[in-house]
C-alpha positions, -999 to 999 in steps of 0.1 A, spaced: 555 311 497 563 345 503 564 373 479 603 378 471 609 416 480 645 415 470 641 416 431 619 427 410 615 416 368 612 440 340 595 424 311 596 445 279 576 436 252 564 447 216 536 429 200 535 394 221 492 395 226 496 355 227 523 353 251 526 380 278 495 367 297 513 333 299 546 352 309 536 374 335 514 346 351 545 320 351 564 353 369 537 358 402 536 324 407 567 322 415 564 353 439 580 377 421 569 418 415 562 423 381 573 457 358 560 448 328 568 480 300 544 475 267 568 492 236 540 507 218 527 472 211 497 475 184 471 460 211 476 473 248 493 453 278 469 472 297 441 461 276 449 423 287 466 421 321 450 441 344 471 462 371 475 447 406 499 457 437 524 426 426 520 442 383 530 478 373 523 484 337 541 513 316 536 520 280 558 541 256 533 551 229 553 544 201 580 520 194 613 530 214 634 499 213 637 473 235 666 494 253 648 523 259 620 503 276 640 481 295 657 516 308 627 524 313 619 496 340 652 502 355 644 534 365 609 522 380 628 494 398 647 524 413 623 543 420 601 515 442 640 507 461 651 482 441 686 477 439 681 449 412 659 436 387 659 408 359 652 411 324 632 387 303 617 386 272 578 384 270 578 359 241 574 328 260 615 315 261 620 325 295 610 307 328 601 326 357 614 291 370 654 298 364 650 329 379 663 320 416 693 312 393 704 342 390 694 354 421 720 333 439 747 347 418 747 378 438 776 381 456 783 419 453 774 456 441 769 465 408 769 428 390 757 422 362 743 382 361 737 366 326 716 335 323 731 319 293 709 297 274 713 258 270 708 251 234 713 218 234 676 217 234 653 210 203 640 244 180 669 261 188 676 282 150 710 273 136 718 312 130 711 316 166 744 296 174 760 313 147 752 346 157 758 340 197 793 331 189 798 357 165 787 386 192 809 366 221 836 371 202 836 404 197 818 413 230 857 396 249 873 414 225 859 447 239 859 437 273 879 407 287 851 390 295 847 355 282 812 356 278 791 327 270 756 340 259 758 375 246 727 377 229 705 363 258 677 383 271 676 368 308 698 388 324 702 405 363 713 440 365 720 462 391 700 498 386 734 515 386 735 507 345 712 537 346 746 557 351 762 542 325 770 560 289 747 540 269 737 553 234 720 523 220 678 521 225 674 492 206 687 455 204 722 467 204 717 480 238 723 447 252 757 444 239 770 481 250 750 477 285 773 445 291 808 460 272 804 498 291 792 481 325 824 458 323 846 485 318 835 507 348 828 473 372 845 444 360 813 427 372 799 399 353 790 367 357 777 338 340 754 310 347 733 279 327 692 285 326 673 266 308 646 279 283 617 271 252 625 276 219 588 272 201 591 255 167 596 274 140 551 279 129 551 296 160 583 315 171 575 352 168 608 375 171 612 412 158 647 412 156 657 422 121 686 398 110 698 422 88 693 459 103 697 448 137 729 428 131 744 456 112 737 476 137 755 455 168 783 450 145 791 487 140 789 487 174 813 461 179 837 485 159 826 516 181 834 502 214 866 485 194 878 515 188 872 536 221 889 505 236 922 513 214 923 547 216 914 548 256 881 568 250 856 546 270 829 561 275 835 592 258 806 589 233 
């Protein structure tokens, strides 16, 4: 098959030395350009996956939050012509497989495409449920948009959410990105992908279910709030 030069995927990843090889292998063999952004990760991308015209490699040298580096991919994406590029996480849950999924979504500018996650599936974490329908809740209530997977990281943007207002850097990027990109486009869309959830021995995650939810959750109030009082996008 032939190298697919209409999208390109962003892989941002922080400390995932057992995965990413696995990842960004599962992403070129299904013919796909490959941005993959290492978050200050304690051992190197670079150090295991060697650079190649189908891999880019970036590297914040500390920590920035896994906004800030999938920004950061976005505006490489731009910058080699892409119009759009998909997101996915470099843990292992993702398959490169689903990704023509999303692909076929596309039916016009500036879309956002979410590949919400089938959890009918085995290892998937009761507080995962919990949480996903806590955050759809509150991500309609800011936007309209009946969401079914806020929380997923396998999602399609367009590189216009580089214009966007977006203060988050971190995990609670993903929920601002979707609420401030809803109210400028009205874009979204949803669709089923299938994933892994590893068992439990050998999930790694570094979301913090306690800083990181408080976190989204004031934001959830922020964007409330500018939605009441008509100040979207204002800060």
């Amino acid at each position: 098959m032939s190298l697919n030069n209409e999208l390109i995927v962003v892989v941002p990843t922080y400390n995932n030395p057992k995965t990413i090889l696995n990842v960004s292998k599962d992403i070129l063999n299904h013919n796909y350009k490959l941005i993959i952004v290492d978050d200050g990760s304690d051992t190197k991308v670079s150090s295991l996956i060697d650079e190649n015209e189908n891999i880019i490699i970036l590297r914040h040298d500390y920590n920035m939050g896994k906004g800030e580096a999938i920004l950061t991919g976005a505006k490489k994406a731009k910058e080699l012509g892409f119009h759009y590029f998909v997101s996915m996480d470099g843990d292992g849950q993702h398959l490169a497989s689903e990704l023509n999924k999303l692909q076929q979504c596309i039916n016009s500018e500036n879309q956002i495409v979410i590949g919400s996650r089938n959890f009918d599936i085995e290892n998937v974490p009761k507080k995962s449920k919990v949480g996903r329908a806590f955050h759809n809740f509150w991500i309609k209530l800011n936007s309209g948009y009946d969401i079914h997977d806020s929380l997923t990281g396998f999602r399609l943007y367009p590189v216009s959410i580089l214009d966007l207002n977006i203060k988050s850097r971190r995990f609670n990027f993903e929920v601002e990105v979707l609420v401030k990109h809803y109210w400028k486009y009205k874009n979204i869309t949803d669709t089923i992908i299938e994933c892994y959830y590893p068992s439990p021995e050998e999930r790694v995650s570094h979301f913090d279910n306690y800083n990181d939810t408080i976190a989204i959750t004031l934001l959830h109030l922020k964007l409330f709030f500018q939605r009441v009082f008509l100040l979207k996008g204002f800060f």
